[in-house]
Structure formats: C-alpha cells, structure tokens
N, C-alpha and C positions, 0 to 999 in steps of 0.2 A: 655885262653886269647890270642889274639893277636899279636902277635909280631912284633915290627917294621924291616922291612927289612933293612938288611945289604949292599946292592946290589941294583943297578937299573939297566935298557935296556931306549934305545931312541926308539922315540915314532916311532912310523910306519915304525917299520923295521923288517924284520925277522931274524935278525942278533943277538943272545943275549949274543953276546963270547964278544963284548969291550962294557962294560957297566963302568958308571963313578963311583967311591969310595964312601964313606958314604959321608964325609966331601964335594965333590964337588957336591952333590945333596941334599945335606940342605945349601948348598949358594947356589943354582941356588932358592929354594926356597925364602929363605931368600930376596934375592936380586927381583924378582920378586914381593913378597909379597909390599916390601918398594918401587918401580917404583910407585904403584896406592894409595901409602894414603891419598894424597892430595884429590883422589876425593870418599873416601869412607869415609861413614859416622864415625864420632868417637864413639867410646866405650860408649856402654849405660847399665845398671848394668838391669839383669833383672828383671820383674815385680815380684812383691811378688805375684800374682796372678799365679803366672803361675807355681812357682816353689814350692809354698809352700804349695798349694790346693793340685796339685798332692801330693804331700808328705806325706800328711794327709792324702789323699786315703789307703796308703802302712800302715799307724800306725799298726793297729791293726790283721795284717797279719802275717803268718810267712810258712816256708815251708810245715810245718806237718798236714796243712789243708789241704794239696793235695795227697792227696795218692793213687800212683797209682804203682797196682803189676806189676812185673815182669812178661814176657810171653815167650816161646818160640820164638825165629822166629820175637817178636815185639821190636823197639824201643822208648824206653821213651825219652820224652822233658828231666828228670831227670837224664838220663845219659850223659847230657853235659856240667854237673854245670852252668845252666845259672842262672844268676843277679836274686834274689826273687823280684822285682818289674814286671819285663820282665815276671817269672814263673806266677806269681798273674792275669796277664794280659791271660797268656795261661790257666788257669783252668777258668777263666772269660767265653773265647774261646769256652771250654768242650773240647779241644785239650788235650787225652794223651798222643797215643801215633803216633809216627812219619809216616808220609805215604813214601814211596820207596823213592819218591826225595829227601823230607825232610832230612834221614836220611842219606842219601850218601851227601847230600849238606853241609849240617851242619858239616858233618865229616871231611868234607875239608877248608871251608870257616873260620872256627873258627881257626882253625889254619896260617889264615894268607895269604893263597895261593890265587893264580886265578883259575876260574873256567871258564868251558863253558858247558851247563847243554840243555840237549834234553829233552822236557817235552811239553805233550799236555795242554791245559788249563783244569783247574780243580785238577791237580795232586798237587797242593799245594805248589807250587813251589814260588811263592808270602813270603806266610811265610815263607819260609827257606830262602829264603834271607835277608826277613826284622829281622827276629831272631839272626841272626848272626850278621848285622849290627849294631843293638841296642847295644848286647852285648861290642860290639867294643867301640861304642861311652860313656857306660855306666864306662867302665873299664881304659879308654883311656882317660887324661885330655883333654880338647877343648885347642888351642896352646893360647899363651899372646903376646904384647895385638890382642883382638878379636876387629874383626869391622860388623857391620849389612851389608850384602850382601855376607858372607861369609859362604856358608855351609859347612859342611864337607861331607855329601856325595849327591852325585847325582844320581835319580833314572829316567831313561829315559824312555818313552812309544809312542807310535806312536799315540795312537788316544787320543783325550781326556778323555773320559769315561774310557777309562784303568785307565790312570793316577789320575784321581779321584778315581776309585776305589783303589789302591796302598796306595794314602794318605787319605784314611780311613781307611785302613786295617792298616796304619802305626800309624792311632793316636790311633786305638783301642789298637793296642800293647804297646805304649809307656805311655797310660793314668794314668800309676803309677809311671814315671818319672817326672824331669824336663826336657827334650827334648823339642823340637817345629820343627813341621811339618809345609810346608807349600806347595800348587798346584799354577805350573806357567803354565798355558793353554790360550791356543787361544778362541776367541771367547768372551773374559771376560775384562771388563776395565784394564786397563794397569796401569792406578793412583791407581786404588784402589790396584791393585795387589801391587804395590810400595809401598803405604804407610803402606800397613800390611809386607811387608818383614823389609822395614824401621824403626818400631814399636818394633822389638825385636832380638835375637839372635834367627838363625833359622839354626837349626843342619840339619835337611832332606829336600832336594828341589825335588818333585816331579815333574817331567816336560814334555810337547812336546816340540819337536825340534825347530820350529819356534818359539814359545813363549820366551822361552831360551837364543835364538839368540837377541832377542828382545833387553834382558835384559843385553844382555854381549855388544851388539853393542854399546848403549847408555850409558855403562858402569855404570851401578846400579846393577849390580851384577858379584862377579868374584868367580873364579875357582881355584886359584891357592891353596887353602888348604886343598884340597878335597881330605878324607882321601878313601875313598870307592865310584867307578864308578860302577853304573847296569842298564845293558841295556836288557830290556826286550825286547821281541815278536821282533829279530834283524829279522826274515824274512819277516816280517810285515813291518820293515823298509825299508828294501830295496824293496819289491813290490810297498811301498806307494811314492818310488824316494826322500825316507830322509836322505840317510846314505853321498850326499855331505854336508848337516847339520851338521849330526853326527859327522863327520871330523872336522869340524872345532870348535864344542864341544870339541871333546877329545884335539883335539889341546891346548885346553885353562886349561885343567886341568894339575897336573904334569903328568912327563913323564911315563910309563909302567914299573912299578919295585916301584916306589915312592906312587904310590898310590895301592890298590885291584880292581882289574877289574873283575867285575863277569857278563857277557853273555851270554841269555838264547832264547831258539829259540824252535820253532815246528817240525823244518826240520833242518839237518845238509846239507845242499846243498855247493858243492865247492865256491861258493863264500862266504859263513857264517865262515867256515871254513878260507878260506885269511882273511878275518876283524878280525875274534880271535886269525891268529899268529899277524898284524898288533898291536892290542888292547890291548893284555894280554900277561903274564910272565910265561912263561913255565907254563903253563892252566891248571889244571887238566882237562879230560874228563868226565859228566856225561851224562848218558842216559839212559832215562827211559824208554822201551816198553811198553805200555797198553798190556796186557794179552788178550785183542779186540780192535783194532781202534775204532771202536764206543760203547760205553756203553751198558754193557746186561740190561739195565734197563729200557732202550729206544727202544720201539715198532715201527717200521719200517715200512710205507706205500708207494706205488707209486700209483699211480692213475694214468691212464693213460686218458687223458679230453683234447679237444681242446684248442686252444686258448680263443676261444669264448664262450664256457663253464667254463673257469678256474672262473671266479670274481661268478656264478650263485653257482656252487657247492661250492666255500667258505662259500658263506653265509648260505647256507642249513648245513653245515658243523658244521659254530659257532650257530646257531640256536638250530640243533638236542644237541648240548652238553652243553647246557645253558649256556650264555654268562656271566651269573652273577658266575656261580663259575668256566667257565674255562677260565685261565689265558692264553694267546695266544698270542705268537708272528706270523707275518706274513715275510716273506722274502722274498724280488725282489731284483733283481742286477744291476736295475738304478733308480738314485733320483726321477724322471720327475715318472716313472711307481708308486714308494711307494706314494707319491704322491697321483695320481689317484687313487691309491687302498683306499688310508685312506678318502680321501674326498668319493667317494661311499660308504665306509663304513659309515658312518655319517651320509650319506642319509638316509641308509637302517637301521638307528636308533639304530646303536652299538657305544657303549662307545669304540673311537678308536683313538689313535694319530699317530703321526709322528717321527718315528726319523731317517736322516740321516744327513749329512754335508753339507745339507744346511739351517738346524734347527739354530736359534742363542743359542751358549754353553749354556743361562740363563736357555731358554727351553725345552732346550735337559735332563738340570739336572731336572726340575720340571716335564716333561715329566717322566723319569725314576724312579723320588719319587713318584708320582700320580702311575706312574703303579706297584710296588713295594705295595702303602697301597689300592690296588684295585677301586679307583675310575677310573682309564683308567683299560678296560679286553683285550681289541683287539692293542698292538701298531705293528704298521707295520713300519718294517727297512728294511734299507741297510747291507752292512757286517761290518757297522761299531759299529753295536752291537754284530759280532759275535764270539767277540772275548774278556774277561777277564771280561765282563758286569756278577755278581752275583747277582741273580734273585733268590730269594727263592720261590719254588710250581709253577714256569709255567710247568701247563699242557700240551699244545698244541705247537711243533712247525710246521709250514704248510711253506713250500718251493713254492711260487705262479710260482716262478721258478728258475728251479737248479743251481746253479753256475757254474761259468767257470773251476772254480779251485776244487777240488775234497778234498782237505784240508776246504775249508772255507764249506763246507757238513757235515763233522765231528764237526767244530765248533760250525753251527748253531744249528745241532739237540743234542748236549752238553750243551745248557740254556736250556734244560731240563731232567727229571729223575736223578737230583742231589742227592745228602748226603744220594745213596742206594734207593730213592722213583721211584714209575712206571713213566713212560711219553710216550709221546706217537710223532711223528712225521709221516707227511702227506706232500706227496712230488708231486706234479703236472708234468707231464711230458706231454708236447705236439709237436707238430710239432717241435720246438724249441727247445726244451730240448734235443732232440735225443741222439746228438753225445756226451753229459755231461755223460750219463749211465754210460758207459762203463770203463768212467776211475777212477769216484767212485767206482764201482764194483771190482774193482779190486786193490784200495786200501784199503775198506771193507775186503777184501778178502772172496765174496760171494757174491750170487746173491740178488739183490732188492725184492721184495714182489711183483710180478706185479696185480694191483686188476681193475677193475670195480667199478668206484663208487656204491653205493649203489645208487637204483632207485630213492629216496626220493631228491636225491644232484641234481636234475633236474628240481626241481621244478622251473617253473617260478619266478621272482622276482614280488613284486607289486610296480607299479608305486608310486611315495611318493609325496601327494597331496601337500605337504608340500613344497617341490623345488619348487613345480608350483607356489603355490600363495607366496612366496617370491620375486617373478620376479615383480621389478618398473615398475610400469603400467605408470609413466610418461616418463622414461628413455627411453620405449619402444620406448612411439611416437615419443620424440625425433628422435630414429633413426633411422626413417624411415621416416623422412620429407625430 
C-alpha cells in the first residue's frame, strides 16, 4: 500500500536537502485548496449508477478464480497484493504475468516512490503505471469535502490518440470499481467536456497539455489535490514544444515530495534527464532495453523506388496482398503529402482514410474505430499515429517515406507484428530518403534489407473514369468564360 510521505522538496529545484515539515505542507495544501471554493462546484454525492453497477460487477468474484502458477524467472500480478476488483479486471486483460517494465515499475511505484522509467512503446508500461495508481486510489480515501473539478491524479500525453488510448486502458482497469475516468483533449467541445467533468467526481484526468491549460485558465478545473502526476512519452513532449505547458501544469499541482511523480520516456536524453531532477523526489531509475530495438516479428523491407514510382508500386503493393484482409497503415512525414496519398488512394478504389493533425479529434476517433472494425484497410498517417495507437492484426506497415528521426522508424513499424504475431513492414527509400538510412541502421544495429521491387509493383495505374465524369460540366464553363 502506499504511504504518505513524511517529507517534501520545492518544486523545480534540484536542491532536495531544505525541503518543508509534514505540518507546513498540509497547510500549504490546506490553505490553497480553500483560496478557490468560492468558484468550484460544491459537493455532489455520487451517482448510484456509477458506483453501484460496478460493484455488482465484483459480486460474485473472488481471487481463486485466477490461478496462475509460479515460474522461474516470471512475475505474477499476484505477487503484489493488488485490490480483487483491480486483479478481476487484470484476468479480464488475460494479463498474468508481469512484462520486465511492469515488474521493476510496480516494485517501486507501490511503495510510494518516484520514478522515471525508459521503455519503448508496447513494453507495457501503460499498465504498470495505471495498476499502481488504482491501487493507491483504491486504498487511499478521496480527501473531505471533495469538489467536482478535482482529480486526484493526473495522467499527461502529448498527442490525443495517446491520451484516449490511456483513458481506455484506465476504464478497462477500473470497470470493477467506483473510480471515474475522464479525457481532456483538444479538438472536442469544451461545454461538453465541462458538463461531463461537472456531472460527477472524477478520480483520473487523462489529458493534453493544451486542453488542460484550458481548463485550469478558466478555472473549471484545479490541481491542488493531486495525489499521483504521470507524464508519459516526456520525449514526445519536448520534440512537440510542450514542456513550457508542461511547467506550468506541474506548477499548479502540489509541490515534488507532496505528491508521486512518475515519468516515462523512449530516450533518456540530458534534457529528460534535467525535467526528472526538476519533477521528481529522489526518482528511482527504470530502464528497460528491448533484447532488439525493432521487433523479431516484424519482417523488414526497403525498396529502393523513385520518387515518381513510390504512389504506382503502393498500389501494386496493396492490390497484390488484398486489400480486404490486409490491414495497412501508410506513413508520410508531412500532412499536405498524407493527404495526397489518401485522396489517390480513393481514386484508385481502396477503402482508405486520413489521419493526421489536421483531421477534427471527432474524425480522427471514427477514423481509428472504422479502421480497428475493418471497414477503412488502408489509413494513411502522420507520426501522430506512431506512437501508443493499439491496433490489433495490422498486417502491413509501408514507410511512403522514411522519417527524419530514426526513433519514430522503430515506432512506426511497432503497429505491427504485436502480442508475438508476423508483420511485415515496406519502407520506400528514394532520392530523398537517402541520408535517413544510415542513422536507422545504426540504431537498428544492422543493415536494412535493400530489395528491388518485384516487377509486378510497376505496373501502370488505370486511369479512373470515375474522377473524370465527376468533373461539373457547368462549373467547367463557368470558368472559362
């Protein structure tokens, strides 16, 4: 279980030797809590819907339904005494036993500490955080009185799609409590997001940074009770120029010692490094190596194809592997180009969408569910899918072309060949791509596959009579009077 710290540090300092008493950091609380209740909503008693349906979920459960042995070398969910509502939810999961992050994360996190955790996407590292912090909240009373706008922990992501992903992954975990989850994202009405935070107690706020701010600016939602800070993909934030955001985020939460700060990243680079002494209270260290930077599950092509052949050999590409059962992502590294590629594809009569950030959020989610239950096979993104989006069975990832950064390579071709199944990834390299090789290669650690299309990927396109007679025959002469 938990335990509350004895000790605090001020916030954004690497100094943690005069840190203030017990007693003067539950009146700084105190006293901050009572500055805003004039403008926070009062005390609403929860819905019987919410607390009492779960509950009934849990009835007729108990641990002994889950049996899972003992292994050399393995760890069990079972060796950390978590909460039987929490466990109920992880055999739900088919989650036995613990993956490497999991089990170094948990081994720290439960006990109260900070962490800062190296982990590529996929390693599981989601769960091990959201499992520990249930735990907490599960164990731990909510404080009195409680007001709506008040979470107790805050979960941060850089893109939306994370952060939706996060608050699913957090309601699938919590679906045998009373907890309530909720997503503050961009891109989505602001009223509605209000009247549903406003609507009940909501223990987990899943968030982007802008969103956030939103919400703390106009003061409909505050920070000061917030038992557990996690900041996901922190390398993601500072590439994406959020972490002055970030700052003034943490600013608004209690100070580092008062609350758990857990921060988790792809790369330890010295600047991630400065924000975790900044963020956190003497951190544990975790880090997980991949045993491969890229997955041996994921079959590895380059193609070596001009410019001007890259969109002709796509299409021969998703044709030859039938578009109705292979699932396929496509990757470009600018909007305007995904774009282009997805409207040809649509020409050329493939079930194909759009996702990048300039998609509206509403889209981007129906977008992702449609390709998820297979009515979209082809969606063509940005890198703003390549990173914590969980896609079950895509076959195909096709790089139309390579990235700048040699980390978001490893990314893309990781939405496929998941949970142990084959995949397969096709990577274009042209005039342009050149000088990207070399430094994949070499964080790979080995050489590319360099191939020749197959002669079939040159086939002509057919013209689509279909474009043509779409074209307003009045509009025409319009414009040319």
């Amino acid at each position: 279980m938990l335990k509350k710290r004895t000790d605090s540090a001020p916030e954004n300092t690497t100094n943690h030797a005069s840190k203030p008493n017990q007693n003067q950091a539950g009146d700084h609380k105190k006293t901050v809590h009572d500055q805003h209740k004039s403008t926070r909503q009062q005390p609403k008693k929860r819905k019987p819907d919410n607390q009492v349906v779960k509950a009934k979920r849990q009835t007729n459960w108990d641990i002994s339904q889950f049996v899972v042995h003992p292994e050399p070398g393995k760890t069990r969910f079972h060796d950390f005494n978590l909460p039987s509502p929490l466990m109920h939810a992880i055999q739900d999961q088919g989650f036995h036993y613990c993956t490497p992050i999991q089990a170094e994360v948990l081994g720290i996190t439960l006990e109260g500490c900070d962490a800062i955790g190296k982990a590529q996407t996929g390693t599981g590292k989601t769960a091990a955080f959201l499992i520990s912090t249930i735990k907490q909240l599960l164990e731990v009373p909510p404080p009195e009185p409680r007001y709506t706008g008040e979470p107790r922990v805050l979960i941060l992501a850089p893109t939306r799609e994370l952060a939706l992903q996060i608050c699913k992954d957090a309601e699938v975990l919590t679906k045998y409590t009373a907890l309530n989850v909720i997503n503050l994202v961009g891109g989505m009405d602001y009223e509605k997001q209000l009247r549903q935070l406003n609507s009940d107690y909501y223990d987990i706020v899943v968030a982007t940074p802008g969103r956030l701010l939103d919400f703390i600016q106009r003061r409909d939602l505050f920070l000061d009770l917030v038992e557990i800070l996690i900041i996901d993909e922190a390398d993601r934030m500072l590439d994406m120029g959020f972490i002055p955001q970030v700052r003034r985020i943490v600013r608004a939460t209690p100070r580092c010692g008062d609350r758990q700060t857990l921060l988790f990243s792809a790369t330890f680079t010295q600047d991630i490094l400065n924000l975790s002494e900044q963020w956190t209270y003497k951190p544990t260290k975790v880090e997980i190596e991949p045993e491969t930077v890229a997955t041996n599950t994921v079959e590895q092509k380059l193609y070596l194809v001009t410019e001007q052949d890259k969109f002709t050999v796509l299409c021969n590409i998703l044709w030859g592997r039938g578009q109705e059962e292979c699932r396929t992502i496509v990757f470009a590294n600018r909007r305007d180009e995904t774009r282009h590629i997805a409207d040809k594809l649509k020409e050329q009569g493939f079930k194909s969408a759009l996702l990048s950030g300039e998609v509206h959020q509403q889209k981007r989610i129906k977008t992702l569910e449609n390709f998820k239950l297979g009515i979209i096979n082809v969606m063509v993104a940005t890198d703003v899918a390549g990173r914590g989006i969980h896609i079950d069975d895509v076959n195909l990832v096709i790089n139309y072309a390579l990235p700048e950064d040699p980390e978001d390579y490893v990314h893309r071709i990781g939405r496929t060949g998941r949970a142990g199944k084959h995949g397969m990834s096709i990577s274009f390299a042209g005039e342009n791509d050149a000088f990207a090789i070399p430094a994949i290669e070499e964080l790979l650690g080995k050489k590319l596959d360099y191939q020749q299309p197959p002669e079939n990927a040159f086939r002509p396109l057919d013209i689509t009579p279909q474009k043509i007679q779409r074209r307003p025959r009045k509009h025409y002469k319009k414009h040319h009077r």
